[in-house]
Every structure is written in C-alpha cells, then in structure tokens.
VEXLUMSE-54014 format. One line per field, with one value per atom (N, C-alpha, C, O): x, y, z; residue in three letters. Coordinates in nm, 4 decimals, padded with zeros to 6 digits, always signed. Layout:
BEGIN
x <- c(X ...)
y <- c(Y ...)
z <- c(Z ...)
code <- c(ALA ...)
***
This chain:
BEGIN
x <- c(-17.6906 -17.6834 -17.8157 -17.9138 -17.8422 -17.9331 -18.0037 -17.9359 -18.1042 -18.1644 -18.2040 -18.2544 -18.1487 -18.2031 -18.3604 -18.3991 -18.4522 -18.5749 -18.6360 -18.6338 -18.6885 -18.7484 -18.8854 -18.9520 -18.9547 -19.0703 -19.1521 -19.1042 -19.2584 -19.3530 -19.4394 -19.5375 -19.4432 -19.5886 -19.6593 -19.6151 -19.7986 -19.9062 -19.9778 -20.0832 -19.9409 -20.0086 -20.0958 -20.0472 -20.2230 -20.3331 -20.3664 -20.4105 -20.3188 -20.2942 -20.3847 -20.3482 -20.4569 -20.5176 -20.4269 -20.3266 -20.4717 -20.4095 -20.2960 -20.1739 -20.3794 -20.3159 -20.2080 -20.1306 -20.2074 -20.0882 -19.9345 -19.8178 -19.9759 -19.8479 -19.7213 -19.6495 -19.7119 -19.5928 -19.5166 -19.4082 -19.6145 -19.5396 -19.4939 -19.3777 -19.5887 -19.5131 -19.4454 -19.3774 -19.4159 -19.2713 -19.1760 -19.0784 -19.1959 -19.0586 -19.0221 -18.9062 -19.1038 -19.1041 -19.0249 -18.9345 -19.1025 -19.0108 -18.9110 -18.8283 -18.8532 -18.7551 -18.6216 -18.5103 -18.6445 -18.5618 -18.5209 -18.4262 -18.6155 -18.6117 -18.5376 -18.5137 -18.5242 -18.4293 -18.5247 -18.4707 -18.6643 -18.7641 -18.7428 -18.7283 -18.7408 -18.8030 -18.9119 -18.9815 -18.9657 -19.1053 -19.1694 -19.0927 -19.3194 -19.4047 -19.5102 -19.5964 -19.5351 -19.6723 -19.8301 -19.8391 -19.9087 -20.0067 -20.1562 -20.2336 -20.1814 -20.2879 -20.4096 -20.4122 -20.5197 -20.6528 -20.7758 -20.7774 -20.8782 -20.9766 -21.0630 -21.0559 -21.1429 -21.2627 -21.2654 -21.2512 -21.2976 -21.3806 -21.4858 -21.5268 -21.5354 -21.6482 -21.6974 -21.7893 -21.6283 -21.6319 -21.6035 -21.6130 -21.5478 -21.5250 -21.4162 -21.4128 -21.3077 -21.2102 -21.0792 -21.0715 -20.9789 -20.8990 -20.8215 -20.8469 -20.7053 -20.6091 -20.4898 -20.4894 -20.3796 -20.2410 -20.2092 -20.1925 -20.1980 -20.1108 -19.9864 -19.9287 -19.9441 -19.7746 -19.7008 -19.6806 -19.6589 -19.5515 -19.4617 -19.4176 -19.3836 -19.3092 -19.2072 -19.2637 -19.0616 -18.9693 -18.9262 -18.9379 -18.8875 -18.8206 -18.7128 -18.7376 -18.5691 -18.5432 -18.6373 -18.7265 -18.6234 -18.7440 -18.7409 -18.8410 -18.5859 -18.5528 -18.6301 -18.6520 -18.6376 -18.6921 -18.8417 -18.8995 -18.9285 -19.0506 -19.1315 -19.2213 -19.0586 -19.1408 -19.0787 -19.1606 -18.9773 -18.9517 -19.0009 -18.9683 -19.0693 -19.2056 -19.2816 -19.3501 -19.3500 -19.5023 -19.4920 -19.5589 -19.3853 -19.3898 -19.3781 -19.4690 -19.3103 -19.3463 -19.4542 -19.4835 -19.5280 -19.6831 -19.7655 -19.8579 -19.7493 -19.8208 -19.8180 -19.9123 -19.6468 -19.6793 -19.6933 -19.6963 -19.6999 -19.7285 -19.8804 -19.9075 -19.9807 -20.1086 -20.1973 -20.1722 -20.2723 -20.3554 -20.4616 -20.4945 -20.5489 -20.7316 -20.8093 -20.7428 -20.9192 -20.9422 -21.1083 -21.1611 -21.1790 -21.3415 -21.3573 -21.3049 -21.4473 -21.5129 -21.6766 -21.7423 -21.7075 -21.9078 -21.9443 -21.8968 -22.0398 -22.1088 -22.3008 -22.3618 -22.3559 -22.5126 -22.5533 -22.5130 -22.6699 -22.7548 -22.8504 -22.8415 -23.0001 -23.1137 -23.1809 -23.1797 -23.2499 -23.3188 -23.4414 -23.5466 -23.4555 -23.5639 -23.7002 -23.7147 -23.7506 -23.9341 -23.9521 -24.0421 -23.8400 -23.8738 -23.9911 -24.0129 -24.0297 -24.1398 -24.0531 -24.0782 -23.9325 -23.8585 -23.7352 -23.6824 -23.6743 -23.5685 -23.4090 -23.3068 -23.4427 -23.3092 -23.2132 -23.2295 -23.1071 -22.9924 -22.8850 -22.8063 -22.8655 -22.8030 -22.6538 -22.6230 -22.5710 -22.4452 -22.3851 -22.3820 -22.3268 -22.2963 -22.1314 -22.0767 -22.0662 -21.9338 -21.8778 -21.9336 -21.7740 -21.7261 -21.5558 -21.4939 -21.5161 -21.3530 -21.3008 -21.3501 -21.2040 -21.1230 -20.9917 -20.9824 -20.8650 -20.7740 -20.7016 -20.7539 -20.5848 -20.5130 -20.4607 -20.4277 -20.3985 -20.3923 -20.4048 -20.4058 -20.4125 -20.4783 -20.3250 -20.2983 -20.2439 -20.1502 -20.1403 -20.1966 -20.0448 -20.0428 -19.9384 -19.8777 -19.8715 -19.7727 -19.7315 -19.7646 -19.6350 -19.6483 -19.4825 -19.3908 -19.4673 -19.3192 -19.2997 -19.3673 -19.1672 -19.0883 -18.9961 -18.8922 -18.9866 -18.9699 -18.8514 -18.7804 -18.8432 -18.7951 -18.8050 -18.9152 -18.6695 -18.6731 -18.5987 -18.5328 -18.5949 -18.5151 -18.5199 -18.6322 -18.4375 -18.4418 -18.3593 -18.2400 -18.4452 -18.3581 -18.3598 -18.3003)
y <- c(-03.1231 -02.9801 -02.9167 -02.9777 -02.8017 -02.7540 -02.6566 -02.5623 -02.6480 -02.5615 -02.3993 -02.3697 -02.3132 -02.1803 -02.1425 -02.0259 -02.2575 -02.2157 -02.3116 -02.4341 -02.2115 -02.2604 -02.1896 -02.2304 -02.0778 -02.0939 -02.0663 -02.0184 -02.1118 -02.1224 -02.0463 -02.0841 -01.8843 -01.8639 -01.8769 -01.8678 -01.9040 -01.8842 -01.7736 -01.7597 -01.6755 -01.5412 -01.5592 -01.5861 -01.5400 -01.5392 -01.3526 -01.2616 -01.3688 -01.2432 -01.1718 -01.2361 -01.1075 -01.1144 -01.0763 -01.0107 -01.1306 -01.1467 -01.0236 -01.0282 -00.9227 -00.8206 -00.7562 -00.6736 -00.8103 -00.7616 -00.8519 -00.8172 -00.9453 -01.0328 -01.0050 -01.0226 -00.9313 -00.8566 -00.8256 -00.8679 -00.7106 -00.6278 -00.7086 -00.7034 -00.7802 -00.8655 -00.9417 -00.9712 -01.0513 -01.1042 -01.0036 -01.0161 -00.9115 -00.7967 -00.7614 -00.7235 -00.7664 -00.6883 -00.7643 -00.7282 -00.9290 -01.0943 -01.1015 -01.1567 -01.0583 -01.0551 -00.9871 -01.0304 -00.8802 -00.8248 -00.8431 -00.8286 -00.8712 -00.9907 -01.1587 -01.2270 -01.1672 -01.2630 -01.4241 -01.5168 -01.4150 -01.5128 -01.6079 -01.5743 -01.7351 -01.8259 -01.8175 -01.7960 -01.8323 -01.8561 -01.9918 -02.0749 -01.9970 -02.0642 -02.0140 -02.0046 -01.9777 -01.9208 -02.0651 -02.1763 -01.9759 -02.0541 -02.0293 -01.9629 -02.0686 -01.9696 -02.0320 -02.1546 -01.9502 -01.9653 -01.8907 -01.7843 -01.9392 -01.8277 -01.8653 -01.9700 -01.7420 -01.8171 -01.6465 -01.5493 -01.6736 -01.5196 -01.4839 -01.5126 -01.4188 -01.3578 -01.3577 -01.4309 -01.2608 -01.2541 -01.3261 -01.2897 -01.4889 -01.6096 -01.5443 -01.6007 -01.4336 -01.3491 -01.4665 -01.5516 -01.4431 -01.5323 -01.4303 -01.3113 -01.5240 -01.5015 -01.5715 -01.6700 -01.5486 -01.6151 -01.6627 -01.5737 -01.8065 -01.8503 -01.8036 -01.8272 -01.7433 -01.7989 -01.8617 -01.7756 -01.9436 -02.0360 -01.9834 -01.9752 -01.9160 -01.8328 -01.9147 -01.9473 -01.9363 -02.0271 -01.9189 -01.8132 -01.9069 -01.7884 -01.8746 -01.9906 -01.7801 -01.8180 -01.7597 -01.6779 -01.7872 -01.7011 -01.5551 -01.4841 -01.5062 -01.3998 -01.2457 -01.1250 -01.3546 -01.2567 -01.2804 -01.2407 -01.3382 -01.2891 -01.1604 -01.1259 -01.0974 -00.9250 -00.8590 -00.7838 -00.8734 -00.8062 -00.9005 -00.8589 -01.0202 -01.0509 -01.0112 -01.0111 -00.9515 -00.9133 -00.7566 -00.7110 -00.6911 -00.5781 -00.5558 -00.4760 -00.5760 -00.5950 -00.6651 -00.6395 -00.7491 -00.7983 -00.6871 -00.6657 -00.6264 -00.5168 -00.4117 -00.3577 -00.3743 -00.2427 -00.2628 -00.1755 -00.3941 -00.4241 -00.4934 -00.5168 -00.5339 -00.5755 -00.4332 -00.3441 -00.4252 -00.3011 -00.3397 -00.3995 -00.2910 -00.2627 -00.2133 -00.1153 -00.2055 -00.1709 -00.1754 -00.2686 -00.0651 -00.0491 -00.1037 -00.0623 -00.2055 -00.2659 -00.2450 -00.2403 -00.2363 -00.2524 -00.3663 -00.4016 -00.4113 -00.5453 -00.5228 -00.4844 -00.5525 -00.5087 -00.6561 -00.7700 -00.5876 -00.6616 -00.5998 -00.4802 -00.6784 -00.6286 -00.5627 -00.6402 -00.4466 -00.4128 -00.4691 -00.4321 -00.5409 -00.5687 -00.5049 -00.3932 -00.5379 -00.4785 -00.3675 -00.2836 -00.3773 -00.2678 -00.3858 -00.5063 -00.2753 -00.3260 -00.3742 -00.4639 -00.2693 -00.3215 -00.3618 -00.3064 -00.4864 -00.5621 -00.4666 -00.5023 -00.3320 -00.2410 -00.2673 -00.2595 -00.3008 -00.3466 -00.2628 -00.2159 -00.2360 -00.1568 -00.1470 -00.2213 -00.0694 -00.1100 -00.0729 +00.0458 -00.2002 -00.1727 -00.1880 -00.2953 -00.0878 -00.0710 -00.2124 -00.2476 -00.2760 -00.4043 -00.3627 -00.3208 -00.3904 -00.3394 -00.4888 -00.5933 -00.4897 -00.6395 -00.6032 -00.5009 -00.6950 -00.6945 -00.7197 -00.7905 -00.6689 -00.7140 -00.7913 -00.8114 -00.9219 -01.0338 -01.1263 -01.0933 -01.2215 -01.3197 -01.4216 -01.4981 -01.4029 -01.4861 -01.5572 -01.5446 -01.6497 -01.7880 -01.8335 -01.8990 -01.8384 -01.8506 -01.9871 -02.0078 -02.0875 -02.1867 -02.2334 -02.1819 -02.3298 -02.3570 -02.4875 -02.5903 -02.4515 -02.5910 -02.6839 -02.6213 -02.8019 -02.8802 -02.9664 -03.0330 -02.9483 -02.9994 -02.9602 -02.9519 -02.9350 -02.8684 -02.9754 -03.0430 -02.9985 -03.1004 -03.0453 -03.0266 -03.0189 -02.9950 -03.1119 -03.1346 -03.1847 -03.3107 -03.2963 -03.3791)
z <- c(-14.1379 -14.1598 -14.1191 -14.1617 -14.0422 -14.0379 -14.0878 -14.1287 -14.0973 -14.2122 -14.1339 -14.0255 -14.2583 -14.1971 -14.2250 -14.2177 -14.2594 -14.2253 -14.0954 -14.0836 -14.0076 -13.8884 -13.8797 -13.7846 -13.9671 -13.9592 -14.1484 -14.2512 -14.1227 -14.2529 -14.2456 -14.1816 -14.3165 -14.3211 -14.4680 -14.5825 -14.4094 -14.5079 -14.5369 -14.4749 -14.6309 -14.6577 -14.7979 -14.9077 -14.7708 -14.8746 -14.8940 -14.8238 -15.0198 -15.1062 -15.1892 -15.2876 -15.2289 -15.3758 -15.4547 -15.4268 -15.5899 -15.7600 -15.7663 -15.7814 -15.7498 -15.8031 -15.7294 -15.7778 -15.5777 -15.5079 -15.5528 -15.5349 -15.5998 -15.6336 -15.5957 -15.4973 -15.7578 -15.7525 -15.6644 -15.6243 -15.6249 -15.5401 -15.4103 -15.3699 -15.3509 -15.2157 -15.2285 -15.1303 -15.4144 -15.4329 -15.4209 -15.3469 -15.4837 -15.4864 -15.3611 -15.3442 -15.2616 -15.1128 -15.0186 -14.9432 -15.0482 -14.9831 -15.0359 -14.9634 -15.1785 -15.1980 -15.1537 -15.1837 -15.0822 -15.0276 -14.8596 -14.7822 -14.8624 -14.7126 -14.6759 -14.5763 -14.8062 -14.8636 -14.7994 -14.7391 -14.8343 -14.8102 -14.9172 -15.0348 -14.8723 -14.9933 -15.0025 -14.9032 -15.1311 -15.1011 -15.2015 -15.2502 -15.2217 -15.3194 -15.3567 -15.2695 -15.4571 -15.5310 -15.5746 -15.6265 -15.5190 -15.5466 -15.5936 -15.5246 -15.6771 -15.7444 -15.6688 -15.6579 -15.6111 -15.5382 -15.5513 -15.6131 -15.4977 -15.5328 -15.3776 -15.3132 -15.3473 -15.2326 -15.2120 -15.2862 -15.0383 -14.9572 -15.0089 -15.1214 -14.9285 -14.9755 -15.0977 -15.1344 -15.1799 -15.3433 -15.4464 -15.5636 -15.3850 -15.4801 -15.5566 -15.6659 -15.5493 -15.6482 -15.6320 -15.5433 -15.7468 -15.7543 -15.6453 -15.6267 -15.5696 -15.4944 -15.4921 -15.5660 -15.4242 -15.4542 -15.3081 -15.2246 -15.2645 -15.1645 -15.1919 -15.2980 -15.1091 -15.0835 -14.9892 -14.9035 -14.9623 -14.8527 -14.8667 -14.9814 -14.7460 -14.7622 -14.6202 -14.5158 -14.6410 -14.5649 -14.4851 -14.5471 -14.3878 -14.3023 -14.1796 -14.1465 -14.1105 -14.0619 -13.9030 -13.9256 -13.8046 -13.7313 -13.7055 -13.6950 -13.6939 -13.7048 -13.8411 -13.8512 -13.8998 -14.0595 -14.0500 -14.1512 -13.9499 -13.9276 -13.9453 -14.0222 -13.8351 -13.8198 -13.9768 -14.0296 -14.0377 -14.1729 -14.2513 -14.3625 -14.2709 -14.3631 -14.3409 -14.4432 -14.2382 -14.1696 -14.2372 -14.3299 -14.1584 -14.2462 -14.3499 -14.3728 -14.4618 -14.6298 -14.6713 -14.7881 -14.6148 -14.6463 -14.6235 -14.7019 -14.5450 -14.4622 -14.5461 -14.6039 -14.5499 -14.6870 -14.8563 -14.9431 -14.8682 -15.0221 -15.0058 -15.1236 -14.9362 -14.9470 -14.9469 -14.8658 -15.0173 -15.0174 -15.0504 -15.1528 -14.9226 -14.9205 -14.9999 -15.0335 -15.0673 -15.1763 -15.1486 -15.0879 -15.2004 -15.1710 -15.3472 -15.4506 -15.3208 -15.4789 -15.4533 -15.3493 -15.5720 -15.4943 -15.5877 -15.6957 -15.5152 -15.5262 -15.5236 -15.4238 -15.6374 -15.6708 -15.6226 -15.6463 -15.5297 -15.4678 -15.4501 -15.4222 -15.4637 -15.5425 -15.4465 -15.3509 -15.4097 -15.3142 -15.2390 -15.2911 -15.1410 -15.0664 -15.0669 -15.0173 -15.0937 -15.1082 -15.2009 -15.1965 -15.3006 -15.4277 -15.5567 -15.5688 -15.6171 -15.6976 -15.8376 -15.9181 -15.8312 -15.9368 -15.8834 -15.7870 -15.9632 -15.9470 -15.9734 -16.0320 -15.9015 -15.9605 -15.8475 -15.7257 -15.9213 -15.7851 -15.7238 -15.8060 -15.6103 -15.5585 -15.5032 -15.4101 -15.5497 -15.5579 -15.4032 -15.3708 -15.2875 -15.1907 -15.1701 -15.1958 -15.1281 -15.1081 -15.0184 -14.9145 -15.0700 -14.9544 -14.9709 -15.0688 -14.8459 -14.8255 -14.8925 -14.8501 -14.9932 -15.0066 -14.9517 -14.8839 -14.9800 -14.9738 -14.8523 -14.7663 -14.8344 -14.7298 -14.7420 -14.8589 -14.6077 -14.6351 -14.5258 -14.4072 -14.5620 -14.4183 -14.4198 -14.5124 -14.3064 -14.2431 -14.1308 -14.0221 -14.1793 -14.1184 -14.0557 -14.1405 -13.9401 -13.9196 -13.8257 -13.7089 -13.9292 -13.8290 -13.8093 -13.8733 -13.7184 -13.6895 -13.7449 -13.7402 -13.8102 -13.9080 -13.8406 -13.8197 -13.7980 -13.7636 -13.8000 -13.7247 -13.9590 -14.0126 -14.1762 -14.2304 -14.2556 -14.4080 -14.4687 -14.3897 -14.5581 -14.6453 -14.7695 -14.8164 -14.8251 -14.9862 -15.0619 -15.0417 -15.1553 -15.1803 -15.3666 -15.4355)
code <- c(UNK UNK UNK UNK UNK UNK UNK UNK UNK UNK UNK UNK UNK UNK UNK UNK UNK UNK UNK UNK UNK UNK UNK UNK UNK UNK UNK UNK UNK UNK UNK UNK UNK UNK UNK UNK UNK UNK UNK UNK UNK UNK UNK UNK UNK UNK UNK UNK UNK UNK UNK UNK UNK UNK UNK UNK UNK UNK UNK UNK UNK UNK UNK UNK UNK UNK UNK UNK UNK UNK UNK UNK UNK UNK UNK UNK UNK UNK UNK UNK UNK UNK UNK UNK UNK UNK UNK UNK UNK UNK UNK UNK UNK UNK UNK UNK UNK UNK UNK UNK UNK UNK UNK UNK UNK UNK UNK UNK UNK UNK UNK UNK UNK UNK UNK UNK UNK UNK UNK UNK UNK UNK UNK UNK UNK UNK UNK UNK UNK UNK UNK UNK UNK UNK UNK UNK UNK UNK UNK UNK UNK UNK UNK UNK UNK UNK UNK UNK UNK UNK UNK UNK UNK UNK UNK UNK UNK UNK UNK UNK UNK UNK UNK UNK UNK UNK UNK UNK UNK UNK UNK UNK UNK UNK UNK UNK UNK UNK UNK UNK UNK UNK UNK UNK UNK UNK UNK UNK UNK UNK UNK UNK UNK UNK UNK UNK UNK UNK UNK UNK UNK UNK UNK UNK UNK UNK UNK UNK UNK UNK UNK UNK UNK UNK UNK UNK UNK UNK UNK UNK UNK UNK UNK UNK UNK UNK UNK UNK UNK UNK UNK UNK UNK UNK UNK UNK UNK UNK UNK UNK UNK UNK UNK UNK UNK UNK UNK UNK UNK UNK UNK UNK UNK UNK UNK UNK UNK UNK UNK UNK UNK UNK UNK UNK UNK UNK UNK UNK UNK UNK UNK UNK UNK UNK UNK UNK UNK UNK UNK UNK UNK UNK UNK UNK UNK UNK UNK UNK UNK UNK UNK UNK UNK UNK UNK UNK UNK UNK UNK UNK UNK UNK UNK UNK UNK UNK UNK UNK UNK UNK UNK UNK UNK UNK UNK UNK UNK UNK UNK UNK UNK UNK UNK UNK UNK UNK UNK UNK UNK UNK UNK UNK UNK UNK UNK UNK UNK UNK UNK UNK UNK UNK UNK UNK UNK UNK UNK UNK UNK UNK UNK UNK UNK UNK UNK UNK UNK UNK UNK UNK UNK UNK UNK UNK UNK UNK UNK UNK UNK UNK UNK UNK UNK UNK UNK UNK UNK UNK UNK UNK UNK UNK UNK UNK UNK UNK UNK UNK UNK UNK UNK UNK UNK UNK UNK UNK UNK UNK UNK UNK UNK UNK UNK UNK UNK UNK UNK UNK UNK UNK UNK UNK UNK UNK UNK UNK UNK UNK UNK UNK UNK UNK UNK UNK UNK UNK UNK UNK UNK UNK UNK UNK UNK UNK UNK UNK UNK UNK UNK UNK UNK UNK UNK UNK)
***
C-alpha cells in the first residue's frame, strides 16, 4: 500500500506560536509531531514540528506557517562599551518566524 506522505518538513517554531500553527496544519489536513527545543540566538525555548505531507499539500503548509509564525521585536541588555558605569543598554533583536525544512520521504510505515 502506498503511503500518502511523500514529503517531511521540519519547521522550528517558537513556544508561543504553537497553537496557532497546529490549528493552521490542521486544516491542511498535515500529520504532524511536536517537539519541544530551545537554541538561536537567544537560547529561547522552541517547538520542532515534523510535519508528514502528501507533496501536493506543500505550498498550503508553507502558507499557514507563514500566516501563523509571527516576528516579534524583544530587547536584549548589553552593557555599553567604554562607559565608566556598567549601565546596560537595551538593544531591539527581531525573533520569530520560522526556519523550514523540507525533505523527500522515501518511504512511511506506520506499524
């Protein structure tokens, strides 16, 4: 029997978009897998998801990642260079989004 997933992506999420991009894959009728992570820049926790697709339902995962991941200005204090006092200065950094991965399945087995 052959399987209606033929591709795998890997979308690295942050925490707080969750939700909304299960709810979003869900209507896209994605399998997916949740995975809890942390790293980038800001060491912030983040969510793998493995998400099963047939190849067709590609561009409608990309687009619901797209409109459920949201960018977000956080600031981050870092101490000023050649000040006499150690007062730290709060610099704006863009997070969010999401970083995807898209690879081809070979082979699915659900046993």
């Amino acid at each position: 029997m052959d399987s209606p997933i033929h591709l795998l992506l890997i979308a690295v999420i942050q925490d707080q978009d969750l939700d909304a991009v299960t709810e979003s894959l869900q209507h896209v009728g994605a399998s997916m897998t949740y995975l809890s992570s942390a790293g980038g820049f800001l060491g912030r926790r983040n969510a793998t998801l493995l998400i099963g697709l047939p190849v067709e339902k590609e561009e409608d995962a990309l687009i619901a990642l797209h409109d459920a991941c949201r960018q977000r200005i956080e600031y981050m204090t870092l101490p000023l260079e050649g000040s006499p006092m150690s007062m730290p200065a709060p610099v704006p950094v863009t997070v969010g989004g999401a970083t995807v991965f898209a690879l081809p399945v070979e082979r699915f087995e659900q046993i």
